[in-house]
N, C-alpha and C positions, 0 to 999 in steps of 0.2 A: 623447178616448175616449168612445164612446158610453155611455150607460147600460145596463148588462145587462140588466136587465128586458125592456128592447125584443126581447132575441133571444130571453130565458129566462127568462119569466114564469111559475113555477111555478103549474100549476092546483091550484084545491082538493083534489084528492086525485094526485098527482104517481104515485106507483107502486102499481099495483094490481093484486092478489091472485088469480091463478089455479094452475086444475090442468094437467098435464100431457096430461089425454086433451082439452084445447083445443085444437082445429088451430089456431089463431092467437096458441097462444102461441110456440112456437118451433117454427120451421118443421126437419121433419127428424128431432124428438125427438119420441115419440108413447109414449102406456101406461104411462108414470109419473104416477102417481097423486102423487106430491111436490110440494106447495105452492112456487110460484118467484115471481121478484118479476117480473111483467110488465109492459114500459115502450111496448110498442108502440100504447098510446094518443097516445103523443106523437111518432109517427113525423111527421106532416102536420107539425106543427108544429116541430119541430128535426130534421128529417132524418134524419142519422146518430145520431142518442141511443141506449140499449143496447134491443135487444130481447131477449126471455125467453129464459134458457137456465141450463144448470142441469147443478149439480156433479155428477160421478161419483158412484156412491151408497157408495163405500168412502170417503167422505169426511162430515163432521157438518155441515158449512154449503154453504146455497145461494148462487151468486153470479147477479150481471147481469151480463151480456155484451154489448157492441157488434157488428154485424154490419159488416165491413171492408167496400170495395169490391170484394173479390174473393171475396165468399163467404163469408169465416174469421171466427171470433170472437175477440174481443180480450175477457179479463175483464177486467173492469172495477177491480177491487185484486188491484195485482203488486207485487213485491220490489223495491223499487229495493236497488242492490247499489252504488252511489258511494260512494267512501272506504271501503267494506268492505275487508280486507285479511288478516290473520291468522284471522278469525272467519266470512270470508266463508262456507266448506265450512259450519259449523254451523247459520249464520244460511239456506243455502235450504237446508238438510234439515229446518231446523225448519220453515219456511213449509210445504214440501211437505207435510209430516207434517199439518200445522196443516189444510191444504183450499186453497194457494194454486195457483191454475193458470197464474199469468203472472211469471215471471222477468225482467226488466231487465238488462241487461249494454253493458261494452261495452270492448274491446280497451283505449283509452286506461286504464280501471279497474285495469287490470293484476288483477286478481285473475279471468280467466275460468276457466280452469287450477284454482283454488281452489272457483269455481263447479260447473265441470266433474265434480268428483269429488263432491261433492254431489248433483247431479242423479242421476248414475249410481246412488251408495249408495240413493237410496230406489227408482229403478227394479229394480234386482236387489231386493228387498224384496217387490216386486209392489203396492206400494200407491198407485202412478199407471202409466197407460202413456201412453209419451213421447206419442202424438198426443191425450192429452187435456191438454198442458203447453201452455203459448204461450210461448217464447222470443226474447227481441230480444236483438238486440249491434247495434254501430255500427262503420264505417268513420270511421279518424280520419282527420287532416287530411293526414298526411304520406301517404298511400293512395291519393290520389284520382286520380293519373296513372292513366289508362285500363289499363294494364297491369299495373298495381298491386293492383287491385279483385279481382279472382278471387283472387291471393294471398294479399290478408289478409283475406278470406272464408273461405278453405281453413284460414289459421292459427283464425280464431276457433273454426272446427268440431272443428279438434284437439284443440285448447285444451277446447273443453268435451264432447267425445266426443258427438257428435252429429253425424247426416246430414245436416241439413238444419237451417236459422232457420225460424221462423214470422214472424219480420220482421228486414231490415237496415235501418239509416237512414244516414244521412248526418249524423254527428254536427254538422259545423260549415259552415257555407258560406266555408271558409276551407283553402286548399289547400297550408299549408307548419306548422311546428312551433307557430307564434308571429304569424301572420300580416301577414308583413313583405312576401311574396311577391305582387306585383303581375301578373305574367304566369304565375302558375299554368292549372294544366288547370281548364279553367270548368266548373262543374256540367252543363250541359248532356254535357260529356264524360264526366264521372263518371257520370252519369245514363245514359247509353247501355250504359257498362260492370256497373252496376248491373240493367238489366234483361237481361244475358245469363246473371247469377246466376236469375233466374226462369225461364227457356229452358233451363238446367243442371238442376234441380232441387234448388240448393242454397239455396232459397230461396222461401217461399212470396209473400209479398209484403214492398215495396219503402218505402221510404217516406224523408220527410228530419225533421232536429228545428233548431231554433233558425232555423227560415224566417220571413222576412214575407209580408204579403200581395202587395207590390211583389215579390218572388223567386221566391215561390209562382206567380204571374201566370204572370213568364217561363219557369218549369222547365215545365208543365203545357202550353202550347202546343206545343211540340215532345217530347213526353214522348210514346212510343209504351205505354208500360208509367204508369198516373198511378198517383200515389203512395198508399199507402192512408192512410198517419198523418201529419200531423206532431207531433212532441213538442218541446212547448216546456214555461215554464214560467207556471202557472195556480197560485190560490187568493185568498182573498179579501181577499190585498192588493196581486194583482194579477191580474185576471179576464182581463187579456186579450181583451176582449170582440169588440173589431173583426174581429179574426181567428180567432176560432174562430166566429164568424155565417157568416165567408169561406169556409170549410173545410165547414161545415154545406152549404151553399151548393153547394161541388161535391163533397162525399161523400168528404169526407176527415177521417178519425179524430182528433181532441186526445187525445195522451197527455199528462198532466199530470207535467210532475217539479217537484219543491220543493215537493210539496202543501201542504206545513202553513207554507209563508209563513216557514221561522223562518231570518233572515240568516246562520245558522252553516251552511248549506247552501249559501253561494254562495264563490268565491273569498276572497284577502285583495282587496278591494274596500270604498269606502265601507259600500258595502249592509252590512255585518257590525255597523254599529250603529244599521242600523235596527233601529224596533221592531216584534216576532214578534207574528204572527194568533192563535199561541197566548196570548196574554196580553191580547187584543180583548174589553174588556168586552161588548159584543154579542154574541161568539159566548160567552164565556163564562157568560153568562146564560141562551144559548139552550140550552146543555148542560146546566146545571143543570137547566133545565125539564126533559130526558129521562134525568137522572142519570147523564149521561153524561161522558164526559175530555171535555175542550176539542180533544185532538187528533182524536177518532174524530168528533166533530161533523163539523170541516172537512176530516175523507175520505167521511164523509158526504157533505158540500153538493157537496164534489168530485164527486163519483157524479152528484146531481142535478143539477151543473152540464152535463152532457153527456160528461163525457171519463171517462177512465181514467184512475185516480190511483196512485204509485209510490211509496207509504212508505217511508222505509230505515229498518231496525233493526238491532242485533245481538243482541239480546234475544230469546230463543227465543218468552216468555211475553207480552213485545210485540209480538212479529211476530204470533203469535196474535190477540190481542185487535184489534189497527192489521184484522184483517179479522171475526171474527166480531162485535165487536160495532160493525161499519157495516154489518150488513146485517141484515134484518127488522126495520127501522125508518125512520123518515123522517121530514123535518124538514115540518112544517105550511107552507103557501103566503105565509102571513105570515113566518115564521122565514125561510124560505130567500129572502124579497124583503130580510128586512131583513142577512140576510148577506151578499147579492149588492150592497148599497145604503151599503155601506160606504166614505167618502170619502177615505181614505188609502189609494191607489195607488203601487205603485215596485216594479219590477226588479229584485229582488235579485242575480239571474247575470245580468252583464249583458255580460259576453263586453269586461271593461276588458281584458282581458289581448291583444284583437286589433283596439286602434283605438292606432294613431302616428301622429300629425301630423309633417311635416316638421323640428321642430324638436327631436324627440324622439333622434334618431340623424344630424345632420346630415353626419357624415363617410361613413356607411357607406349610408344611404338617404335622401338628401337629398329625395327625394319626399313619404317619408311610407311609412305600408303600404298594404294593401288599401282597409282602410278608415280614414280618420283622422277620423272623427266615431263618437260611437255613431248621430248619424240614418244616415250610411251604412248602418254596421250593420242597423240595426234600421227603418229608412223609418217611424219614430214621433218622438210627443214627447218620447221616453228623454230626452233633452239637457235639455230643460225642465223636467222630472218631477225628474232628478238637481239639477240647479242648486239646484231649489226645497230640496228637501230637505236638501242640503246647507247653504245657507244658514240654513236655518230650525233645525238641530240644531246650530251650533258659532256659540255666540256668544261671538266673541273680543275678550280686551281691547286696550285702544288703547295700545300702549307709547309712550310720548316716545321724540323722538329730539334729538340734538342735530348742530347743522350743523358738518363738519371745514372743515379748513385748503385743501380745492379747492372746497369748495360743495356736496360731496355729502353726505348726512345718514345716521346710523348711531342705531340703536335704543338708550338707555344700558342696557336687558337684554335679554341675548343668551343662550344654549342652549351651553355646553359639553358639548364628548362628550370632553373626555380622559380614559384609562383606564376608558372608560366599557364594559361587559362584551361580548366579542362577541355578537352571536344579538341582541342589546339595541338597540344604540345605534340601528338603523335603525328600530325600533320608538317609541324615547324622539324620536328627530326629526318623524318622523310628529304622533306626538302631541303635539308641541311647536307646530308649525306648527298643528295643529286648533285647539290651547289659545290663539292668538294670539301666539305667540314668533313673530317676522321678521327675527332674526338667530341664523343657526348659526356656531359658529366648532370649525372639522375638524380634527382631530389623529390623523393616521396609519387611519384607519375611513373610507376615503371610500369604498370599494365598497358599503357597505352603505348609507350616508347616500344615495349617488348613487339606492340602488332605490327610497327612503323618498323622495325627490324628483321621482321621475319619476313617481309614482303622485299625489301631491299637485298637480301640475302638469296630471294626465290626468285629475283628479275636480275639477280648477278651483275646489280651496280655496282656492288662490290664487296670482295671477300673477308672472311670474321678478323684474317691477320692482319689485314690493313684498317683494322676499326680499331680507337683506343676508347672501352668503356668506365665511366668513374662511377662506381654505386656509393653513399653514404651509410654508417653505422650510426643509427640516429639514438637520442640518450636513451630511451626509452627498453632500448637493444643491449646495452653498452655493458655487457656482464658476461662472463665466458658463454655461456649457454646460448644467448642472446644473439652473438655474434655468429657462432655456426649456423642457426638459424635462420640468421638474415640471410647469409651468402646462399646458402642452398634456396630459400624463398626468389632471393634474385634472378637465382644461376634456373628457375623453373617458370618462374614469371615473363622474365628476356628470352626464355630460349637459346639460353648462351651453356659455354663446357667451360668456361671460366671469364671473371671480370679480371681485367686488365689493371685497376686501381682501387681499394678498397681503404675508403675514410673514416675515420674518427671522429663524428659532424660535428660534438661540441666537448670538453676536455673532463666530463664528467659523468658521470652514468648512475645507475637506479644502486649498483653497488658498489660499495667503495676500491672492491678486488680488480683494480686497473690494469694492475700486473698480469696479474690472469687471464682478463679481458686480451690484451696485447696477445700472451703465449697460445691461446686460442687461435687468435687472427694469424699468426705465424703458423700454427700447425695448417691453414690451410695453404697457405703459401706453398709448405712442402708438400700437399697432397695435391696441387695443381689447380686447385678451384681458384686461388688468387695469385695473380703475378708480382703484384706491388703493394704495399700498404704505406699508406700516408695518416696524415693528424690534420683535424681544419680549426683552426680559432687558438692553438696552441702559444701562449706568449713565450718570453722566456725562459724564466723557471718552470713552465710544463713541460718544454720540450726537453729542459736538459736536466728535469726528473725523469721524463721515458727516455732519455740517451744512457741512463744508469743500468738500467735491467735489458733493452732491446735488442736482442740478437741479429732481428732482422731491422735493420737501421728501416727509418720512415723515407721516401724518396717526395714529399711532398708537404707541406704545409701552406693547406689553405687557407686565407686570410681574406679580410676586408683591404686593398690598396685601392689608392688615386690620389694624385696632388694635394688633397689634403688630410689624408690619412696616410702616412709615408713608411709610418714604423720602421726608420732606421737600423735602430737598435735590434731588433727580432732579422734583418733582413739581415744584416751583416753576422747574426748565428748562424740561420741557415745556409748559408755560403761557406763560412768556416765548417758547417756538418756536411758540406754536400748536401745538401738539403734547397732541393727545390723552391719558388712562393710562386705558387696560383692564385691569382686576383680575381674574388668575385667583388664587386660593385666598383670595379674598373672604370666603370662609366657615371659611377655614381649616383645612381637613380633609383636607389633602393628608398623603401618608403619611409622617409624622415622620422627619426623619433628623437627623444632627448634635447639636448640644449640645440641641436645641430638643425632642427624644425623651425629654432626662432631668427637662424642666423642667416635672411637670404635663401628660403628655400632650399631647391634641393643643390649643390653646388654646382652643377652644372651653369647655373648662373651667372659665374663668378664672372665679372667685369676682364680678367685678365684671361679669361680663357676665353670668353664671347671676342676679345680684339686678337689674338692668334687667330681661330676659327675663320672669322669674317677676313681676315687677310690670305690664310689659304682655300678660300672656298669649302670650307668644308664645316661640317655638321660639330658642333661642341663635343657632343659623343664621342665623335671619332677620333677628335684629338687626344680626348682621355684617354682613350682606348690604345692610340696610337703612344702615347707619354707611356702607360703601364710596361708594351713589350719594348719600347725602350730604354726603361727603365731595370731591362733582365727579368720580367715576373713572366708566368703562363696566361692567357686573359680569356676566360670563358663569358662571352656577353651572351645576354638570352636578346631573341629577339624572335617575332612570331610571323612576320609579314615575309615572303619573298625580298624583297627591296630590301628592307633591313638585312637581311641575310648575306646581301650583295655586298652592303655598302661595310658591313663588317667584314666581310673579307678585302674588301678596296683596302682597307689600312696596312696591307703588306707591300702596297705600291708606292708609296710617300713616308718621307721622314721629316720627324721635326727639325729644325736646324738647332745647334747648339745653342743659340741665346736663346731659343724657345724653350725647349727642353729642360734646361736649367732654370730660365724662367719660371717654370713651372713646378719643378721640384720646390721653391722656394714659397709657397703656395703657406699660405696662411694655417696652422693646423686646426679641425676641428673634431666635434667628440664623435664618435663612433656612428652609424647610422644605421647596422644590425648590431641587438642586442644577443644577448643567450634566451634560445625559446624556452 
């Protein structure tokens, strides 16, 4: 990306100060004596920048305005109205009220209808007239069939009780819901239908948003009607520069959205923990100097970066201020270089939601979508920009693993989601995966896990070989037929080309043909859908009735372990079989049933574990948790919070000492604490 400076070198006095009886300050408006900020010094030099124009006089603030390439003015701070919903009606009557002349919409927003009666209320009021408003909406994606375009043009104008836009865009260069759709209607056809909206009069000019310069190239060549705007997204933590010099170049407008840089403005994407321009020591310095918010700064530098900036509020009294106090001031040529001169760059919207690689949906579009890179996307270093950052923000721990009984290796702590809450668990896996967990083990919650995986896999935190997945074979399943069934439900739910470990949840099923059941789960094995097959709950004589018929040995047997469930006996099988023990209620916190409810809770209580604990500083849990992988087992703890996630991985930094340890093996026994469901 170049340096900004090269296209927007603010001079020592960047906006200056005239009258209205200036012929040169705004062409068309004469005899107003009213002080306006005048930018048409810098026309030679940035092209399209705003030239002088000025608020209705029933309004208390002056704005800057852009001159389109059709004539029209674009003000320069408008309403962004994304995510607005309930509040939207208030939020533009307050703006209008406030002096805003440029309104942002757009059909996908779903709230235009709610915009709609807004605009109207202050109009009937008489304190604007519609042709001193600027109004945009967008065509979404599903619209863009040439025959489509005049319809949901016509709905938007319903929708907001108006004749005509003062601009439509082309919200996405992506022509289906979700952009899976490779043989959609191409821009160019949407483009064609798009300027017989300017021929109708439904429509003053035309324009697209989230274009590149490679797009922008191709649309403009054959464009009888050229676009006046693109809107993308600009600020100073991501300027954008290459293309909005490109744009300058052929007299095409930068609407800015996401001005103030803050990640809570883009999708569920990485980008949401990057860090916000609002919180940039630099600019926060630079507003101090004019005792101003850190956000009115960078709508400020917005302005004098060349574009049109799109605050969203819902705040009557911020929508106000988000414009009167960015204007009748300016940032100094030093200020605004060292704004522009900031070296954290990134994408916050970076349009994850319309890049599939082939491997993402392989039964349904073995292709891929439209685009299956963001360079597709974007014809930049988005890919490199993202990697970097990602990288550099999740520094994950390195879990041991220990090698099973076929040669494949398994992490000894893994990420339990049982009963883990819905709305949650795809949230707690996500973040599991960031935190350095590389074994999830799935209980009944895979649709949710499956979206938390396909988004981690699409932000290349990390790749499908370095993930170890456990799905369960629940009773219900537990019958040859049953089983292939699941795996394939799995293997199309996760978005995965095979699970890594495939369970037996309980040692019994709907038919008594066990054997069968097993030769099933083996024949996937050899067809690659499963790597490993293990057994959960199996005691003794189960496991070493399936070590009779099994071809393919079990590399697992999941159980209930902790200090006072120890199952010696079962443990010392598996050990003689090779055979694995994964400990789930390692922490013991499963919900009490049977005798084991009346005896003290849940044992985490237990008096001898509360005096280890309290002597190492540390959590009862953790010491459990810490006794099971000392004890030789696998330990999957669920846990939903960030912190909990931490503090479960902290127990690969400390060991119990031997008189604790032992201590604790020697732990009183009690009765079970999951039963069979």
């Amino acid at each position: 990306m170049s340096p900004a400076a090269s296209a927007f070198e603010a001079p020592s006095k960047l906006w200056k100060m005239k009258t209205m009886d200036n012929p040169d300050a705004a062409p068309g408006i004469k005899n107003n004596p009213r002080t306006v900020i005048d930018l048409s010094i810098d026309r030679q030099r940035s092209g399209n920048l705003p030239i002088v124009a000025l608020s209705p006089t029933t309004f208390e603030v002056e704005q800057p305005y852009a001159i389109l390439n059709n004539g029209a003015r674009i003000p320069l701070v408008g309403l962004g109205t994304y995510k607005g919903l309930d509040s939207t009606q208030i939020a533009v009557e307050a703006a209008l009220r406030a002096g805003y002349q440029h309104i942002d919409c757009a059909a996908r927003y779903g709230n235009e209808v709610s915009i709609g009666k807004g605009i109207n209320n202050v109009l009937k009021e008489g304190l604007v007239k519609r042709e001193n408003i600027f109004i945009t909406s967008k065509l979404w994606n599903t619209n863009h069939a040439p025959d489509k375009v005049l319809g949901a043009c016509e709905k938007t104008l319903q929708d907001l009780q108006l004749e005509y836009l003062d601009l439509y865009l082309i919200h996405w260069n992506v022509s289906d819901e979700h952009g899976w759709q490779t043989d959609g209607p191409t821009i160019h056809e949407t483009w064609a239908a798009m300027e017989k909206l300017v021929d109708l009069g439904l429509v003053k000019a035309i324009g697209v948003s989230n274009l590149s310069i490679k797009k922008l190239e191709a649309l403009v060549k054959g464009a009888r009607i050229q676009p006046s705007v693109n809107q993308v997204e600009v600020h100073p933590y991501f300027r954008n520069d290459d293309l909005i010099e490109w744009c300058r170049r052929h007299g095409i407008h930068v609407s800015a959205y996401c001005p103030l840089g803050t990640p809570s403005s883009s999708a569920k994407q990485v980008t949401r923990y990057a860090p916000s321009a609002t919180q940039d020591p630099v600019l926060a310095a630079i507003a101090k100097a004019h005792n101003k918010s850190i956000q009115h700064t960078i709508i400020r530098w917005g302005v004098q970066h060349g574009t049109s900036v799109l605050p969203k509020s819902s705040n009557p009294g911020r929508i106000k201020e988000n414009l009167h106090k960015t204007v009748g001031w300016e940032l100094s040529a030093e200020e605004y270089q060292k704004a522009t001169s900031i070296d954290f760059q990134l994408r916050m919207v970076d349009g994850c939601q319309f890049v599939h690689t082939p491997e993402e949906d392989p039964e349904n579009h073995p292709n891929g979508g439209l685009y299956k890179s963001f360079t597709d996307l974007w014809d930049d270093d988005s890919e490199q920009q993202r990697g970097k950052f990602i990288k550099g923000l999740y520094t994950s721990i390195a879990i041991p693993s220990l090698k099973l009984n076929n040669g494949k290796e398994m992490p000894i702590l893994g990420l339990g989601t049982w009963k883990a809450p819905p709305g949650e668990v795809g949230m707690t896996v996500e973040r599991g995966l960031r935190a350095g967990y590389r074994h999830v083990d799935c209980d009944g919650n895979e649709i949710e896990v499956g979206e938390s995986l396909r988004l981690i896999f699409k932000e290349k935190v990390i790749e499908r070989k370095d993930l170890h997945f456990t799905s369960q074979l629940m009773p219900k399943d537990c019958h040859p037929a049953g089983a292939k069934k699941a795996v394939d439900g799995t293997l199309l739910t996760l978005g995965l080309d095979y699970v890594d470990l495939f369970i037996v949840h309980w040692p019994h099923g709907r038919a008594d043909d066990f054997e069968g059941t097993w030769k099933a789960m083996e024949d996937m094995v050899e067809h690659g859908k499963v790597h490993s097959l293990g057994v959960s709950n199996f005691d003794v004589d189960k496991l070493e009735s399936l070590m009779d018929f099994a071809k393919v040995r079990p590399v697992i047997n999941q159980v209930e372990l902790n200090p006072n469930r120890r199952d010696s006996e079962l443990l010392r099988l598996c050990r003689d079989l090779s055979i694995e023990v994964m400990a789930y209620s390692s922490m013991s916190k499963a919900q009490p049933v049977g005798e084991s409810a009346k005896i003290n809770g849940h044992n985490i209580k237990d008096k001898l574990l509360q005096a280890i604990a309290a002597k190492l500083n540390k959590h009862p849990g953790e010491v459990f948790l810490r006794w099971a992988i000392q004890h030789g087992t696998i330990v999957i703890p669920k846990a939903v919070s960030a912190d909990l996630l931490q503090h479960h991985l902290a127990v690969l930094d400390w060991e119990l000492s031997d008189e604790d340890y032992k201590a604790l093996s020697k732990s009183a026994a009690r009765p079970r604490e999951v039963l069979e469901l």
